[in-house]
C-alpha positions as CSV (number, residue, x, y, z in Angstrom):
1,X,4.3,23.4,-28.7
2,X,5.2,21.3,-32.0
3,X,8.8,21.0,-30.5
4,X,7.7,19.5,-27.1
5,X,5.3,17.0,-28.1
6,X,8.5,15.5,-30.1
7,X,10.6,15.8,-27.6
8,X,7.2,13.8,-25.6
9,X,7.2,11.4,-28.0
10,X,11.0,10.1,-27.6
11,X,11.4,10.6,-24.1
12,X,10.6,7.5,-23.1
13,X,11.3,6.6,-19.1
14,X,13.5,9.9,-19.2
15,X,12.8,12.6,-16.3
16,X,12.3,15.9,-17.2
17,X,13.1,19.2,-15.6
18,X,11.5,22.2,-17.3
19,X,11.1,25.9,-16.6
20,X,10.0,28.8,-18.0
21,X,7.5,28.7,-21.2
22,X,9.1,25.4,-21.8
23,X,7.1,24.2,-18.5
24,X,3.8,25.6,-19.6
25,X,4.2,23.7,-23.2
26,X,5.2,20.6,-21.5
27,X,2.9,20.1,-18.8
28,X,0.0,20.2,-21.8
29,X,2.0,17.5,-23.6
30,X,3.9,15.2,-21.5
31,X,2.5,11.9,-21.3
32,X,4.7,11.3,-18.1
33,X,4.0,13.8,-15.1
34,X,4.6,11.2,-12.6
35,X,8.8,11.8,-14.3
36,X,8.6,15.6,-15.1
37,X,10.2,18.1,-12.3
38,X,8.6,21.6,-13.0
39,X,10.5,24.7,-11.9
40,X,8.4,28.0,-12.1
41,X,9.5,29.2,-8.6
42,X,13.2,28.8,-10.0
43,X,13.6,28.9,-13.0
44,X,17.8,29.8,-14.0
45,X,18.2,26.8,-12.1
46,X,16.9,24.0,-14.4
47,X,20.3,22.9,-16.1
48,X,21.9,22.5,-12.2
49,X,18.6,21.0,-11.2
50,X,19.0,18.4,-13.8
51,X,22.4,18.2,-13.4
52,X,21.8,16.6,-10.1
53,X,19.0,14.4,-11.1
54,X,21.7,12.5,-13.9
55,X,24.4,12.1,-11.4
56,X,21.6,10.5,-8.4
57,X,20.2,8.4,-11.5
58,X,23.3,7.3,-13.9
59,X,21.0,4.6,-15.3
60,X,18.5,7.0,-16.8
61,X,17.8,9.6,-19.1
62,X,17.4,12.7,-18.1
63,X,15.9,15.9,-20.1
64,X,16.6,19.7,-19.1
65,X,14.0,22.1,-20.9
66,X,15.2,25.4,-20.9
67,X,14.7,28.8,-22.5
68,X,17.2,31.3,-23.6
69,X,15.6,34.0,-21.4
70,X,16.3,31.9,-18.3
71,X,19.6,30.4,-19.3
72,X,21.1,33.9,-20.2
73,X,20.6,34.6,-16.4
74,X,23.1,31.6,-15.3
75,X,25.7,30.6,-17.8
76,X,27.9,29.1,-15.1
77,X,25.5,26.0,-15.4
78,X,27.2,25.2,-18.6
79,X,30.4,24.8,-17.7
80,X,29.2,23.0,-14.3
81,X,27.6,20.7,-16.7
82,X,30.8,20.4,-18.8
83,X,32.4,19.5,-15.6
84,X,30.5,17.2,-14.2
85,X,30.5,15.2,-17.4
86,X,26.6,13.5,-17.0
87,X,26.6,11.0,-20.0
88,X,22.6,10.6,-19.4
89,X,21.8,14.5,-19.9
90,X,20.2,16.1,-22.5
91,X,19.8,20.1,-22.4
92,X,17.0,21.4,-24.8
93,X,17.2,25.3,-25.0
94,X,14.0,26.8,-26.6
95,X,15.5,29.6,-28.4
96,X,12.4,32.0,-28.7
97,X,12.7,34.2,-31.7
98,X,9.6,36.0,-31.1
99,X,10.5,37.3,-27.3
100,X,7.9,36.1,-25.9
101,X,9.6,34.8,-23.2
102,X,10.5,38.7,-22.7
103,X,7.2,40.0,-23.5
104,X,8.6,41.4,-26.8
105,X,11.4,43.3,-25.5
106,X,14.7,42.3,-27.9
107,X,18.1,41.9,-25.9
108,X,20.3,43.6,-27.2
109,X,23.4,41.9,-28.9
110,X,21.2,38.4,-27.7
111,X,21.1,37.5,-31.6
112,X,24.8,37.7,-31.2
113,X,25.1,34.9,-28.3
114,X,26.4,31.8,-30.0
115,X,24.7,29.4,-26.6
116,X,25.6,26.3,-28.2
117,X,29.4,27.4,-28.5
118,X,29.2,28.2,-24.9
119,X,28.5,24.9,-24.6
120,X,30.9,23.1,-26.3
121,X,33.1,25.3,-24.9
122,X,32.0,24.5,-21.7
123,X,32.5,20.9,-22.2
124,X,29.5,19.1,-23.5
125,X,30.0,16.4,-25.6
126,X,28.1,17.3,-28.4
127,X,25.8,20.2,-29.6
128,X,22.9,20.4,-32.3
129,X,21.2,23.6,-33.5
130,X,18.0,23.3,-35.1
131,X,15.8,26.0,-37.1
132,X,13.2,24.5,-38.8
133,X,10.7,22.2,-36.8
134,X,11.0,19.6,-40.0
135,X,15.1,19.2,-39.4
136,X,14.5,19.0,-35.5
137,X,11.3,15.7,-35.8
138,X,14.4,14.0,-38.1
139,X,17.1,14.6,-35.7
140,X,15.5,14.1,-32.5
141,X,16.3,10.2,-32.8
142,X,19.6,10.6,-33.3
143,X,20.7,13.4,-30.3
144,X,18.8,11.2,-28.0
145,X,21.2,7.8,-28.9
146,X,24.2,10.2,-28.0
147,X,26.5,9.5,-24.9
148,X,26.0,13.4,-22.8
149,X,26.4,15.8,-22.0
150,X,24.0,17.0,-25.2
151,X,23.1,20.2,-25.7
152,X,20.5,21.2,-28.3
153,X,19.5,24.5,-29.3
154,X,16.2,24.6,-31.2
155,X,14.6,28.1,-32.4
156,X,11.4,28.4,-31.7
157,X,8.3,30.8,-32.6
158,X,5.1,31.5,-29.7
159,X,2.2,32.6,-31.3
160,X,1.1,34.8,-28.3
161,X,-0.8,32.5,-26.3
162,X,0.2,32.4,-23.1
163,X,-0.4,28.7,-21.7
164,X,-0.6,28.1,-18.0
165,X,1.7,27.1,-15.3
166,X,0.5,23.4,-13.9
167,X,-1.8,23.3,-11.2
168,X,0.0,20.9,-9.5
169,X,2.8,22.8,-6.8
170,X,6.1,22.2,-7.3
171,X,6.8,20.6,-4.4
172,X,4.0,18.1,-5.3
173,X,5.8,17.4,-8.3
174,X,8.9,16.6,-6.8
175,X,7.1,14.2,-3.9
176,X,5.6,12.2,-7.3
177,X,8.8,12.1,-8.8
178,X,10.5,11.1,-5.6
179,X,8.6,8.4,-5.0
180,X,8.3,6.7,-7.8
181,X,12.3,6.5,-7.9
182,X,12.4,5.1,-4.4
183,X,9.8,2.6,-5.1
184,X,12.1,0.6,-7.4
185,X,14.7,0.9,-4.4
186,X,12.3,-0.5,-1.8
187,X,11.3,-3.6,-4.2
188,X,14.9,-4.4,-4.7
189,X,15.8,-4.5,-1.4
């Protein structure tokens, strides 16, 4: 939760597509909803999600959160992103070192999974790894000034409280996102 209100509180105008326990810590935090995409119905798909959302809207930031659970499931995205070469993308990975996110059961050999070398590997631009919540609030300025793709992996500890999904559907997420974009393009024209 710590990590998603400072990811909240440098966000900005950014959109943000989230998924997985991510999405439950966000929707409590984000002071945005009108800019957040929320993917519970899909949830491997947030990185290709966002990945389209940075090339339709070059001008802005956009923010993928994303867990290791739901990443492990589509690496591919990685290099798609590494590919596609989004300057405006920022990939948060919530690496949960409790298992919540797999209601406790260890991967094996998961420890062993170096994501943010996939990543570089994969072509992003940068990576940062973070481990302690202190070192992630100080850095935070500084990965969101760099030129993407970014990807960050931040370790992360759930207490055991399971937060809701939004109420909101996801499809009425994406009509309030989609309109507010278009409204800027029907003022200008």
């Amino acid at each position: 939760m710590e990590a998603t209100k400072a990811v909240n509180f440098h966000r900005k105008d950014a959109l943000v597509v989230s998924t997985s326990f991510a999405l439950r810590e966000w929707s409590q935090v984000s002071a945005r909803r009108d800019l957040d995409v929320d993917l519970f119905d899909c949830m491997d798909r947030a990185p290709a999600v966002g990945l389209g959302l940075a090339l339709a809207q070059p001008e802005g930031k956009v923010l993928v959160l994303d867990c290791d659970s739901t990443l492990r499931t589509n690496l591919g995205g990685l290099a798609t992103i590494g590919e596609s070469n989004p300057e405006n993308l920022v990939h948060f990975v919530f690496d949960d070192v409790s298992s919540s996110s797999t209601s406790g059961v260890r991967i094996k050999e998961m420890d062993n999974l170096d994501l943010a070398q996939i990543a570089l590997s994969s072509g992003y631009a940068k990576t940062y790894e973070f481990d302690k919540l202190e070192e992630f609030l100080i850095g935070l300025e500084e990965v969101m000034r760099q030129t993407g793709p970014v990807f960050v992996r931040v370790k992360v500890f759930r207490d055991g409280i399971q937060l809701p999904f939004p109420e909101r559907s996801m499809a009425e997420g994406w009509a309030e996102v989609r309109d507010l974009l278009t409204s800027g393009e029907e003022e200008a024209g």
